[in-house]
N, C-alpha and C positions, 0 to 999 in steps of 0.2 A: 336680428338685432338683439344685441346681450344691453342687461342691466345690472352695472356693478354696485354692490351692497355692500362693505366694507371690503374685507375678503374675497366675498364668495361673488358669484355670476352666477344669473339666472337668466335663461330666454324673458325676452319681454311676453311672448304668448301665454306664458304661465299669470301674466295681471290683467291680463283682455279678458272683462267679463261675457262669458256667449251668453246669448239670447236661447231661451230654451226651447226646443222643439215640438212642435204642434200638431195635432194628430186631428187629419180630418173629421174623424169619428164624432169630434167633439164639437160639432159646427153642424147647426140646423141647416138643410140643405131647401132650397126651393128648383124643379125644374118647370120648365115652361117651352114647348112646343110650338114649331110656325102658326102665329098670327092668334098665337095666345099672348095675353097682357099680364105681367106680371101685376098682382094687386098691391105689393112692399113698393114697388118702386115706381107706376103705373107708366112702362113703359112696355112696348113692344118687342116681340123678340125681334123679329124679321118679315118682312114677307114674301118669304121665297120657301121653297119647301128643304126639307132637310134641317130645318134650322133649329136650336138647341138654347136654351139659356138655362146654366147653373148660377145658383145664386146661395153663399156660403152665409148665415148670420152666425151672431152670442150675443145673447140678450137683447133682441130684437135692434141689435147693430149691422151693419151689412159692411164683411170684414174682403168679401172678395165676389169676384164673380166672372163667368164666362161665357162668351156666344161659340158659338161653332156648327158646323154647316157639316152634318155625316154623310151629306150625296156628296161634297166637294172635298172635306179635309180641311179646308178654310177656318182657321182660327180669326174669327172678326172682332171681338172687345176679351179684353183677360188683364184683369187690375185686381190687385192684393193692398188693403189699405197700409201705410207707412208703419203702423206699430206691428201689425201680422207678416212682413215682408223677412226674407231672409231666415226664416225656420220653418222650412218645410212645405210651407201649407199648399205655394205654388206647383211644386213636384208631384206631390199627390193628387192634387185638381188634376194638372197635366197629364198625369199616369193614366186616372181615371178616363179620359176626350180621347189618350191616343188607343186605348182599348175599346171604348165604344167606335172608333174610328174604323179599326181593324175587326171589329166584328160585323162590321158596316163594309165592308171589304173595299174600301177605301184607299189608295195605293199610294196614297202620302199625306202628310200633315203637313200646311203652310199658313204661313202669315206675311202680311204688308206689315211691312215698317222701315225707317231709315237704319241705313250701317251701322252711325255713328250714335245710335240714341241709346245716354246712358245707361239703362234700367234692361229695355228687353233686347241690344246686342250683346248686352253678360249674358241674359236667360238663355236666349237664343243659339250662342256659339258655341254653347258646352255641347249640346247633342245635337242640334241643326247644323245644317250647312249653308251658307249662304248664295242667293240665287237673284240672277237681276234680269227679266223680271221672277217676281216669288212663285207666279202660275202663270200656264202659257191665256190662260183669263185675264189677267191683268196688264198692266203697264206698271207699276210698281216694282220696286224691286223690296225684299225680302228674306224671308230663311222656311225653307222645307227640311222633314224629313222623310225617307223613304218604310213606306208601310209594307212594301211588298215581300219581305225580307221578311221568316218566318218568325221573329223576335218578339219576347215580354215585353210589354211596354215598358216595364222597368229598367228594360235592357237599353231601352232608347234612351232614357234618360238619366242612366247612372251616373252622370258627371256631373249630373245639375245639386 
């Protein structure tokens, strides 16, 4: 889309302010192990074994966080608050799960969710692939990606 200015044409993309990018570095991290309770939010991770919970704050805000399951690949909760979304900070969480995933010799990464669901069939589609069901465990359907493939996590996720 052009925007004409007297004369001259400019791309509209040149007035779209971006959101500037965010560096996990910069986000106090909390993790919590099966059938540990997180003391910020005082919930449970899981109680199944394998089970993982990151938890990202700034200034004792809780801007994102993650469960995930390193015996199965199972991505179970992974929410990014609305003002932190969209710059980064999910790809890098991500990065970080699908490398402990794969050092955990884990042979894919999955999660349950609907096709159509705004938010994580965008996340989702860029380097997942969609599967119905998501694991031959569930009835759900979902999006996997394949870990067995000798790749960077980063490599997984280069579209996101």
């Amino acid at each position: 889309m052009m925007l004409k200015i007297g004369k001259y044409i400019f791309p509209v993309s040149l007035f779209i302010k971006r959101k500037t990018p965010l560096d996990i570095n910069n986000f106090e991290e909390f993790r919590y192990n099966s059938y540990e309770k997180s003391e910020l939010t005082n919930y449970f991770v899981n109680n199944k074994p394998g089970g993982i919970m990151l938890e990202y704050y700034q200034e004792d805000r809780r801007v994102g966080y993650i469960r995930y399951y390193i015996t199965t690949g199972q991505i179970g909760l992974f929410f990014i608050e609305k003002p932190y979304q969209n710059r980064g900070l999910g790809k890098q969480i991500l990065t970080k799960v699908i490398k402990e995933l794969q050092e955990n010799n884990c042979d894919e990464c999955w999660v349950v969710t609907t096709k159509g669901h705004n938010f994580w069939s965008n996340v989702y589609n860029k380097s997942f692939t969609y599967r119905d069901p998501a694991h031959s465990s569930v009835i759900g359907n979902g999006y996997f990606i394949d870990l067995k493939k000798n790749i960077e996590p980063i490599q997984c996720l280069n579209r996101l």
